[in-house]
C-alpha positions in Angstrom: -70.0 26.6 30.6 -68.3 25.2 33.3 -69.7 21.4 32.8 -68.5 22.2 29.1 -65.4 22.5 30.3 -65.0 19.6 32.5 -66.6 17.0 29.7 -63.8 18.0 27.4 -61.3 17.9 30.3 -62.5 14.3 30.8 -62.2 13.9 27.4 -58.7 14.8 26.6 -58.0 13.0 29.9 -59.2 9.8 28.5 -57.5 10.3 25.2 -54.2 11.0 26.8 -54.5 7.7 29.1 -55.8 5.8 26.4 -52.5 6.7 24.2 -50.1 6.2 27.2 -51.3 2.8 27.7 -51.0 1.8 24.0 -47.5 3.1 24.7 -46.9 0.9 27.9 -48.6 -2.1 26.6 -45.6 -2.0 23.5 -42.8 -1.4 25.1 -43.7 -4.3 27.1 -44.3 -6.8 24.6 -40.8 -5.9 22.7 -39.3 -6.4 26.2 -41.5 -9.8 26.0 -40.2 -10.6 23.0 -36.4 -10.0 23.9 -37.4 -12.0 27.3 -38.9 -15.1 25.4 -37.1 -17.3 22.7 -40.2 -19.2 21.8 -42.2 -16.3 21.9 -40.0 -14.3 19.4 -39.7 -17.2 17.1 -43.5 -17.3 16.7 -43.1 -13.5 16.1 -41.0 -14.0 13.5 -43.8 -15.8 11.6 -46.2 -12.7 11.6 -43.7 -9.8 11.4 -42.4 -7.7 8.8 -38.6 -7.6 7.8 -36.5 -4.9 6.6 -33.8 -6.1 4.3 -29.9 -5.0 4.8 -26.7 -5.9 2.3 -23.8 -5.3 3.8 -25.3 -3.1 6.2 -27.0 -1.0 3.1 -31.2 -1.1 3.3 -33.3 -1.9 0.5 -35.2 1.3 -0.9 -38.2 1.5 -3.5 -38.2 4.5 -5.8 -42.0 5.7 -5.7 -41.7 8.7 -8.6 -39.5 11.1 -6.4 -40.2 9.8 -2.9 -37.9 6.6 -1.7 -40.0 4.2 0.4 -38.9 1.3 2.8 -40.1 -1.7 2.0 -41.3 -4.2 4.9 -42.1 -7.5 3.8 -43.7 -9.8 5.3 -42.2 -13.7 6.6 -44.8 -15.3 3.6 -42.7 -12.9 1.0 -39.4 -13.4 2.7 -39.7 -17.3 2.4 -40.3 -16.5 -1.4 -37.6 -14.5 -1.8 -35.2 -16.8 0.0 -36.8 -20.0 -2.1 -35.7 -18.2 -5.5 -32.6 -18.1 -4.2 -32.7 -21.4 -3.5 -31.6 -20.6 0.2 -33.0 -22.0 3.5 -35.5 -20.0 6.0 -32.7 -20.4 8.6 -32.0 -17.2 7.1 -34.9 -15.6 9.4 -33.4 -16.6 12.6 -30.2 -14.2 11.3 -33.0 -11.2 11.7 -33.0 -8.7 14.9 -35.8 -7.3 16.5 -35.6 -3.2 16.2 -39.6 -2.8 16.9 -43.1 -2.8 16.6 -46.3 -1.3 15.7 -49.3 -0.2 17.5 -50.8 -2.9 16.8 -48.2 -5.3 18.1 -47.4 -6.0 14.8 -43.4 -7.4 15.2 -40.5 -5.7 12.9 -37.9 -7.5 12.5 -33.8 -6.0 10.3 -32.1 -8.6 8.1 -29.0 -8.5 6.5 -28.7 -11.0 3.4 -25.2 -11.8 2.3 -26.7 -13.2 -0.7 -26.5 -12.6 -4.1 -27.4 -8.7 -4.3 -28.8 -8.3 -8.3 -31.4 -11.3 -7.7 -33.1 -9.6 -4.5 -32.7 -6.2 -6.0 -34.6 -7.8 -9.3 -37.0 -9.9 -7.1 -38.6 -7.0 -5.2 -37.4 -3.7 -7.9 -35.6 -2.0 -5.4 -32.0 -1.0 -4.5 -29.6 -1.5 -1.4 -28.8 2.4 -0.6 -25.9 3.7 1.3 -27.5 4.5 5.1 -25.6 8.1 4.8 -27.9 8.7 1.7 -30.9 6.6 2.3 -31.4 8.4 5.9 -32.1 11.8 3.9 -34.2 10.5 1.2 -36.8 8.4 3.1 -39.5 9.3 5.2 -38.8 11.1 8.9 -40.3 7.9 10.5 -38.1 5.2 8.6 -34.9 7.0 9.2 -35.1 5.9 13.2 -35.5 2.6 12.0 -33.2 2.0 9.7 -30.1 3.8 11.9 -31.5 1.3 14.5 -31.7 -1.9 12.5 -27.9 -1.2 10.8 -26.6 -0.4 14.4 -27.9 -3.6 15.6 -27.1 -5.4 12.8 -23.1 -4.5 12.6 -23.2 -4.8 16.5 -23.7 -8.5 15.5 -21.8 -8.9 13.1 -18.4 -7.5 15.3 -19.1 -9.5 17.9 -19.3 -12.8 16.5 -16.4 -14.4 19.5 -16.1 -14.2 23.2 -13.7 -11.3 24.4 -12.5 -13.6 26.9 -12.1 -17.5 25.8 -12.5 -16.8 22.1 -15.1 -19.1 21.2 -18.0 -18.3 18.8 -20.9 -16.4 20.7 -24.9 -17.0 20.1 -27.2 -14.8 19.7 -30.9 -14.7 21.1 -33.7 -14.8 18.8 -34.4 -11.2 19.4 -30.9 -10.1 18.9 -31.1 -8.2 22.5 -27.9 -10.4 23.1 -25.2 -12.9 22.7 -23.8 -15.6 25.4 -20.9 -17.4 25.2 -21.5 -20.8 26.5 -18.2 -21.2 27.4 -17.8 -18.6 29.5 -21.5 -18.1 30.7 -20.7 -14.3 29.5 -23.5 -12.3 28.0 -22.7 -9.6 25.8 -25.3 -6.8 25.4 -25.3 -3.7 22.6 -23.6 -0.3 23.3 -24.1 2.7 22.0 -21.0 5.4 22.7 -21.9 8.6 23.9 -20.6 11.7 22.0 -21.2 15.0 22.6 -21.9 17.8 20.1 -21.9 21.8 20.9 -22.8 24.6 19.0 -20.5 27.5 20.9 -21.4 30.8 20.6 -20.2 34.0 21.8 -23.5 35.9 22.3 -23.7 37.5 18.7 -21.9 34.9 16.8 -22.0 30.9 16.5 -18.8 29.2 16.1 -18.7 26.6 13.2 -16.3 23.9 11.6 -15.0 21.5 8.8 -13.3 18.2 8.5 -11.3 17.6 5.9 -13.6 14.6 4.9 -16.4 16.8 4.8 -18.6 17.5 1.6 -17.3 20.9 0.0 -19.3 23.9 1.9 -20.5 21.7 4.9 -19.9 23.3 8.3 -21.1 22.1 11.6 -21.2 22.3 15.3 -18.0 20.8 17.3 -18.3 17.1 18.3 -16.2 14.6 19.8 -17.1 11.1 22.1 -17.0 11.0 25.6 -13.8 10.0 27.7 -14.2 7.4 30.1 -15.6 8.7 33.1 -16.0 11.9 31.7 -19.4 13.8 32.7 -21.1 15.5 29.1 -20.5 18.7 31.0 -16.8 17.8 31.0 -16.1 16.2 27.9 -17.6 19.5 25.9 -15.5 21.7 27.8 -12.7 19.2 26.7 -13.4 19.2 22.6 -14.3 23.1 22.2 -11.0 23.9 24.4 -8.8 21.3 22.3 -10.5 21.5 18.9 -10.8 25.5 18.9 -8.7 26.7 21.8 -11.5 28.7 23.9 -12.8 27.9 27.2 -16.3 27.4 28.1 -17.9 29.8 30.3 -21.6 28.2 30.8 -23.5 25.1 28.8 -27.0 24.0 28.3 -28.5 20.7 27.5 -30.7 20.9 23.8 -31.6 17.4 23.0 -30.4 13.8 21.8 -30.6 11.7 19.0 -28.8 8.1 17.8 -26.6 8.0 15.0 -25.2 5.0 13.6 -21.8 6.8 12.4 -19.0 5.1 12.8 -20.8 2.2 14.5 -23.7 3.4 17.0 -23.4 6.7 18.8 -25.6 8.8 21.2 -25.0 12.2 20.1 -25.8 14.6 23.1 -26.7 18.5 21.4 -25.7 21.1 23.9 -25.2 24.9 23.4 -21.8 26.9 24.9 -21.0 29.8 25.6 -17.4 31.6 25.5 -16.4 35.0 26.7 -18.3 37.8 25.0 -15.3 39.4 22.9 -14.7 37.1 19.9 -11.7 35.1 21.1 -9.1 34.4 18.1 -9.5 30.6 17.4 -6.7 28.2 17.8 -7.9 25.4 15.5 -6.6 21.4 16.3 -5.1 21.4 12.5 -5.2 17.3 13.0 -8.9 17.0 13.6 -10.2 20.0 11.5 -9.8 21.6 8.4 -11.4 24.9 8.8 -13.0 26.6 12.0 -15.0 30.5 12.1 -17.5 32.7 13.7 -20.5 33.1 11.8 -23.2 36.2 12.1 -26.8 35.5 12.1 -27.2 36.5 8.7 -24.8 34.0 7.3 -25.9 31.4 9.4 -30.0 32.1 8.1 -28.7 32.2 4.3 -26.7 28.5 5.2 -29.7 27.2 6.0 -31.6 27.6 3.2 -28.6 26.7 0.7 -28.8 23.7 -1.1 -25.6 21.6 -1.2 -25.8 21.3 -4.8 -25.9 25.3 -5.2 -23.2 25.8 -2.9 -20.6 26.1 -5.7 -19.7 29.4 -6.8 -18.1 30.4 -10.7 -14.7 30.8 -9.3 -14.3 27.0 -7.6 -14.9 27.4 -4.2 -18.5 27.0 -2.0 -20.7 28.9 0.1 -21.0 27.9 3.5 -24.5 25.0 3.8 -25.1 23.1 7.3 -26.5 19.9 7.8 -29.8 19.0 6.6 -32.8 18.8 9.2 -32.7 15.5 10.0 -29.4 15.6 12.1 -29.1 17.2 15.3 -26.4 19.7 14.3 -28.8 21.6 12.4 -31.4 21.7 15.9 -28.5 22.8 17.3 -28.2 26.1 14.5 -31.6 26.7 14.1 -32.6 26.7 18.0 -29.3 29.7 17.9 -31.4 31.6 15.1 -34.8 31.7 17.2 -32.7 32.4 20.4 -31.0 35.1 18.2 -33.9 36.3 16.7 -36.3 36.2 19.7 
């Protein structure tokens, strides 16, 4: 039984390696391919593309499922032919990944005439606050990546400093001013988001430009040399009034709202005795304690049946796909444990 043991030890050992080097041997070639002009231009010739206009991707309606399109440089060279258009095009695209297989992916947006492409490949440029809760779980990382990139570029088109026109690298990694010798590299800005709680209740909110119904946790960025630990401290005690007693660390996730954002999940807890709220009327339009029972019906409400006869709407919270509802459901198992 023993040598049993050990072969399937050695086994999963090998697997595990095995997987771990396919993962090293990636992120190394995308960091080749951000290193290398010449070697991301040849890329560029055996990638796929995802299309973008005005920051919107292109989605295919597959019966009820929306898929993501990648096309590949042969079909984006005919696209770009029917519009009568150049393959210069190509070198607007960014590298935002790749797959197993070393297979490049490349984001581009087309300022080009919008019906023709749509027609061309029977598709649709969606919203990215819609399309990211319609397409498939591994497509949504993408495309949040690829717009964040892609308006990155777009905003920083000039030098901060002499104002002339900056360049960007084949790979999109970057732009230099050659002016200046200054190279400007993407930022995301850190923003923290807490789920407070009391012990028996979780504290919930509402912006006035939220959907009717839709509560979530607390956010807000992070000051300038502010530690997370800090700035949450700082939003719950200036968005709700109460002071946090102790804070824990959930998880992280990239959001490209308003522009490209590393939201930071943490859970806080306040003093015991629920605390009366003393809501920022500026930033928020509704802030309360909800029990665990509310909070377990929330999540299974639908937005659309949120509405009730009389005009107003049930509490719902965000779908899965955003952190905000990790955030709700880890207070659930953690309530229910």
């Amino acid at each position: 039984m023993a040598a049993v043991y050990q072969a399937l030890h050695r086994r999963v050992s090998s697997l595990v390696c095995r997987l771990h080097s396919t993962y090293v041997r990636k992120m190394r070639y995308l960091n080749q391919l951000k290193e290398d002009d010449s070697l991301c231009r040849q890329a560029q010739t055996s990638g796929t593309f995802y299309l973008f206009h005005n920051l919107s991707p292109l989605l295919q309606k597959a019966g009820k499922k929306y898929l993501v399109p990648q096309l590949s440089a042969a079909e984006m060279k005919g696209v770009l032919e029917k519009l009568q258009e150049a393959e210069q095009w190509l070198e607007e695209s960014v590298l935002i990944g790749c797959s197993d297989e070393h297979r490049p992916r490349f984001a581009l947006d087309l300022d080009l005439d919008k019906s023709v492409i749509e027609s061309e490949l029977q598709g649709s440029f969606t919203d990215l606050r819609k399309a990211l809760f319609v397409v498939d779980g591994k497509d949504s990382p993408l495309l949040a990546s690829a717009q964040s990139l892609l308006r990155w570029h777009q905003s920083h088109q000039f030098c901060s400093r002499t104002g002339q026109p900056t360049q960007k690298n084949p790979a999109g990694s970057k732009r230099v001013c050659q002016a200046s010798g200054v190279t400007y590299y993407p930022q995301t800005s850190p923003v923290v988001i807490t789920l407070v709680s009391n012990g028996s209740h979780c504290l919930l909110a509402r912006q006035p430009s939220f959907p009717p119904g839709m509560f979530t946790a607390l956010s807000g960025f992070c000051d300038l040399g502010e530690s997370v630990e800090e700035a949450v401290r700082r939003e719950v005690a200036e968005e709700v009034g109460l002071e946090v007693r102790s804070l824990r660390y959930s998880a992280s996730q990239h959001w490209p709202f308003p522009s490209s954002s590393l939201m930071i999940a943490c859970h806080a807890l306040v003093a015991a005795q629920p605390a009366e709220i003393s809501m920022d009327t500026l930033e928020l339009e509704e802030a309360r304690w909800f029990g665990l029972e509310e909070i377990v019906e929330g999540l299974k409400r639908e937005p659309s049946s949120s509405k009730q006869d009389d005009g107003s709407f049930l509490p719902w919270f965000p779908p899965k796909q955003a952190i905000a509802h990790q955030l709700i459901h880890e207070w659930v198992q953690q309530q229910t444990a």
